[in-house]
C-alpha positions as CSV (number, residue, x, y, z in Angstrom):
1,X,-0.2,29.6,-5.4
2,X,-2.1,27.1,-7.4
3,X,-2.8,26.9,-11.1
4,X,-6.4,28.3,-10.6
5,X,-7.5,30.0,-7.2
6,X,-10.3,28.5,-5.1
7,X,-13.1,30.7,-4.7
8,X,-14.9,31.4,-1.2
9,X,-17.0,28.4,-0.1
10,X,-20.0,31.3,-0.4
11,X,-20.0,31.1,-4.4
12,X,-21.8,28.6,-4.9
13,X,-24.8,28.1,-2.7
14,X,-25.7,24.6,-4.3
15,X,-22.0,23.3,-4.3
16,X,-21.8,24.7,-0.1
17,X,-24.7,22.7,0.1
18,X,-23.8,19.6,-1.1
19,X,-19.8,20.2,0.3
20,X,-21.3,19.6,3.6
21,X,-20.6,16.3,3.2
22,X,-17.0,16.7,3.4
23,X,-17.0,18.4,6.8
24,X,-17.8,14.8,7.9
25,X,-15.0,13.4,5.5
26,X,-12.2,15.4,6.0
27,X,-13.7,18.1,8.2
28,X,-13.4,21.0,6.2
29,X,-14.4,21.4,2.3
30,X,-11.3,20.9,0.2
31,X,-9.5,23.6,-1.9
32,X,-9.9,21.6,-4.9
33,X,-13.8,21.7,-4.7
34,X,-13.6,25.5,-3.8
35,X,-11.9,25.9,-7.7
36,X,-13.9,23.6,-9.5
37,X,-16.8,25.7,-8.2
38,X,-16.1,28.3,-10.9
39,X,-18.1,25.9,-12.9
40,X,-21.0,24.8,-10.6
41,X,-22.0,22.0,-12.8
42,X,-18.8,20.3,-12.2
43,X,-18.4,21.0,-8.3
44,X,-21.8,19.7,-8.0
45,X,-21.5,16.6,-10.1
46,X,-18.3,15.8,-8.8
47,X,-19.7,15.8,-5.0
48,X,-22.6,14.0,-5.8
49,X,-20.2,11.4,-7.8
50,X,-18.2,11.2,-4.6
51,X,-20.7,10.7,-2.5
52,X,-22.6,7.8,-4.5
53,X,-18.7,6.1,-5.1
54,X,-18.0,6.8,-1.0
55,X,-21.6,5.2,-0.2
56,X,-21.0,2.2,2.6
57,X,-23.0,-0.6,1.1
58,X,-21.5,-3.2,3.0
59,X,-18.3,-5.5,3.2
60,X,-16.3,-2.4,1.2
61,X,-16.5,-0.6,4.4
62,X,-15.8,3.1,4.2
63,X,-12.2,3.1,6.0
64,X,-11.2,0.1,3.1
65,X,-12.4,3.0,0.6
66,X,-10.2,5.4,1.6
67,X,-7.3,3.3,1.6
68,X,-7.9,2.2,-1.0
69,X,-8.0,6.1,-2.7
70,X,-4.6,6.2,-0.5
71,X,-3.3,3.2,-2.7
72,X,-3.8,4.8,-5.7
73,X,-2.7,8.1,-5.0
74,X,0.6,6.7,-3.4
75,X,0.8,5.5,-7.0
76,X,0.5,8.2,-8.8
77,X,2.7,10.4,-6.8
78,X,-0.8,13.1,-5.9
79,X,0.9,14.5,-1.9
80,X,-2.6,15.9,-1.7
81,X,-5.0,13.3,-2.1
82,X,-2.1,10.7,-0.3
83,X,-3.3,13.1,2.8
84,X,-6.4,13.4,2.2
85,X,-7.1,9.6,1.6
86,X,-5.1,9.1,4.9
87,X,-7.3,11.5,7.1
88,X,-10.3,10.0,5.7
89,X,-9.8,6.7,6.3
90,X,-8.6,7.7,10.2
91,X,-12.1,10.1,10.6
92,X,-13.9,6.4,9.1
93,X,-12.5,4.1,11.9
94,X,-9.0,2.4,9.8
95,X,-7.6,0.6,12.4
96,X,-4.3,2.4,14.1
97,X,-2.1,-0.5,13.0
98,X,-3.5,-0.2,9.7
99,X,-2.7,3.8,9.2
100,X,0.4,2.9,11.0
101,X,1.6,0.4,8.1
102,X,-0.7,1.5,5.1
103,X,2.5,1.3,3.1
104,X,3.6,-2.3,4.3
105,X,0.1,-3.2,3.5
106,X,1.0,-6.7,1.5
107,X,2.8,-8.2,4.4
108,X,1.8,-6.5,8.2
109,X,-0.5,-8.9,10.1
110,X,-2.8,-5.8,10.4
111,X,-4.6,-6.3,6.9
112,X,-6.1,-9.7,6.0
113,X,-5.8,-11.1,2.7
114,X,-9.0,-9.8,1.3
115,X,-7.8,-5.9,2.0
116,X,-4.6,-7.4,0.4
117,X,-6.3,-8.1,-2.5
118,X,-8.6,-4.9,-3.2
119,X,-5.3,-3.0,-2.2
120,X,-3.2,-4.4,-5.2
121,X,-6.1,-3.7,-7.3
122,X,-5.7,-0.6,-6.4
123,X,-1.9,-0.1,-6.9
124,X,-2.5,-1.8,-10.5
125,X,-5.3,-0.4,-11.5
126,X,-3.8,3.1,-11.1
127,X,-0.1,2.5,-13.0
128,X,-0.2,3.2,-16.5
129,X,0.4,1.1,-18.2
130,X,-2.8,-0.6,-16.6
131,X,-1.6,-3.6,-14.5
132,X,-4.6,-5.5,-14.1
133,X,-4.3,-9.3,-14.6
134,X,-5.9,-12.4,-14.4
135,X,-3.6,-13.2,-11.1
136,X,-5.2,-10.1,-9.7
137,X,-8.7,-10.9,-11.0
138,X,-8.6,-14.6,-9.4
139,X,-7.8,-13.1,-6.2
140,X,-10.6,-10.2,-6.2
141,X,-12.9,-13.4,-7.0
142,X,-12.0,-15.5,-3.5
143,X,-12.9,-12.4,-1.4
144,X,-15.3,-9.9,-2.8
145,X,-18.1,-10.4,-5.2
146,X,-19.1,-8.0,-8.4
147,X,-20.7,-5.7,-6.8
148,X,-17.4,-5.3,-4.3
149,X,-15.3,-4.6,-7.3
150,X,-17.6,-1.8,-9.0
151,X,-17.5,-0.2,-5.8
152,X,-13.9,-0.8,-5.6
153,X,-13.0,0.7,-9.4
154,X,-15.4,3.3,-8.6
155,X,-12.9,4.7,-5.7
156,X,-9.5,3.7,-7.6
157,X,-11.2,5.7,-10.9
158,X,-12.9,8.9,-9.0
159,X,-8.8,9.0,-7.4
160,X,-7.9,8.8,-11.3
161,X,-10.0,12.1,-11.6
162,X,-8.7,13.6,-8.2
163,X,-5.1,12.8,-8.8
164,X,-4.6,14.5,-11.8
165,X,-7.0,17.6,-10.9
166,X,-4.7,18.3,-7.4
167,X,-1.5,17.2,-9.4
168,X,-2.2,19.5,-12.4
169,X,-4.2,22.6,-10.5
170,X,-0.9,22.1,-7.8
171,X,-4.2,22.7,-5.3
172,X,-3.2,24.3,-2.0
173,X,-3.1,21.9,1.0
174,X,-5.2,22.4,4.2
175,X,-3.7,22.2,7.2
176,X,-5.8,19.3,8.3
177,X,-4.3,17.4,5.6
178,X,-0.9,18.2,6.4
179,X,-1.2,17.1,9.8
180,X,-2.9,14.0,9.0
181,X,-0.2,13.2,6.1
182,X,3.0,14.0,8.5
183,X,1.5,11.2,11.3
184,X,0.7,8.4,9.3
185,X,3.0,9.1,6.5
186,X,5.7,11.4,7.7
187,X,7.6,8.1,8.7
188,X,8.5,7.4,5.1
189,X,9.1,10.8,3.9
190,X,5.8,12.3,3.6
191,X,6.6,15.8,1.7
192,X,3.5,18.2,0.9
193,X,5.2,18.8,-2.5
194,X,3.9,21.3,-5.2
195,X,0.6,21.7,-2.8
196,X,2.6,24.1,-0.5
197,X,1.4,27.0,-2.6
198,X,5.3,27.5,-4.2
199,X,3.7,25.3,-7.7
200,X,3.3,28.3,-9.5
């Protein structure tokens, strides 16, 4: 059982509304929506945040997004958002090979050197300490412009927010997730952890 139970997706008629959006996502509206809910004004900023940070406005295509999410959530240690991320960026196109290797991401022949490089801004923006360098800056620079990298940080922080929400509510996994985080990451021990409903 999590921290804080979800509530019916009928609570809210503004936030089931606006959680439409995930049915395209993920394909089902996730638990941890269905408890923030319980104050509207934060289930419905949080979407609308989501969506605007999700936005495809280009070369940051919407599959790099959500492995990029996976990234940061792999670094954080968040099961549910690692599967979550992972069925995202399947639904958005990822390329097999890619959701085959996400985690050998900085030498498989599947991911060119630009996804490289918003990948380990990923993994370092998300360690605390922060690992962001001037290394990692110079090679944002030779493949994405500034634009890129604000949508970039704007996935790797939202994930900052989701990580710690799932982590800390212990939010109950949906079965879609599961399934999605036992095929592409089941291979390297893959565990739905405290999001079994056991946390608490």
């Amino acid at each position: 059982m999590a921290l804080v139970t979800p509530l019916s997706p009928e609570h809210d008629l503004e936030t089931k509304a606006l959680a439409e959006f995930f049915n395209e996502t993920l394909g089902f509206c996730p638990n941890s929506v269905l408890t923030m809910q319980r104050r509207p004004a934060i289930s419905k900023a949080f979407i609308n945040l989501n969506k605007a940070v999700m936005a495809n406005e280009g070369r940051v295509t919407s599959a790099l997004k959500r492995m990029i999410a996976w990234v940061s959530s792999n670094a954080t240690g968040c099961r549910y958002c690692q599967a979550h991320a992972i069925r995202a960026a399947e639904r958005y196109g990822a390329e097999q090979e890619q959701l085959d290797n996400i985690w050998e991401y900085r030498t498989h022949p599947a991911f060119s050197d630009a996804e490289r490089a918003a990948l380990d801004f990923s993994l370092a923006a998300s360690q605390v300490p922060n690992a962001v360098n001037a290394e990692i800056k110079d090679r944002l620079y030779k493949h994405w412009d500034e634009g890129e990298i604000v949508e970039m940080l704007g996935v790797i922080s939202l994930f900052g927010y989701l990580n710690r929400w799932n982590d800390s509510m212990g939010t109950d996994i949906e079965e879609g997730a599961v399934e999605s985080g036992n095929k592409y990451l089941g291979k390297h021990g893959y565990e739905v952890g405290k999001h079994d409903g056991s946390q608490y």
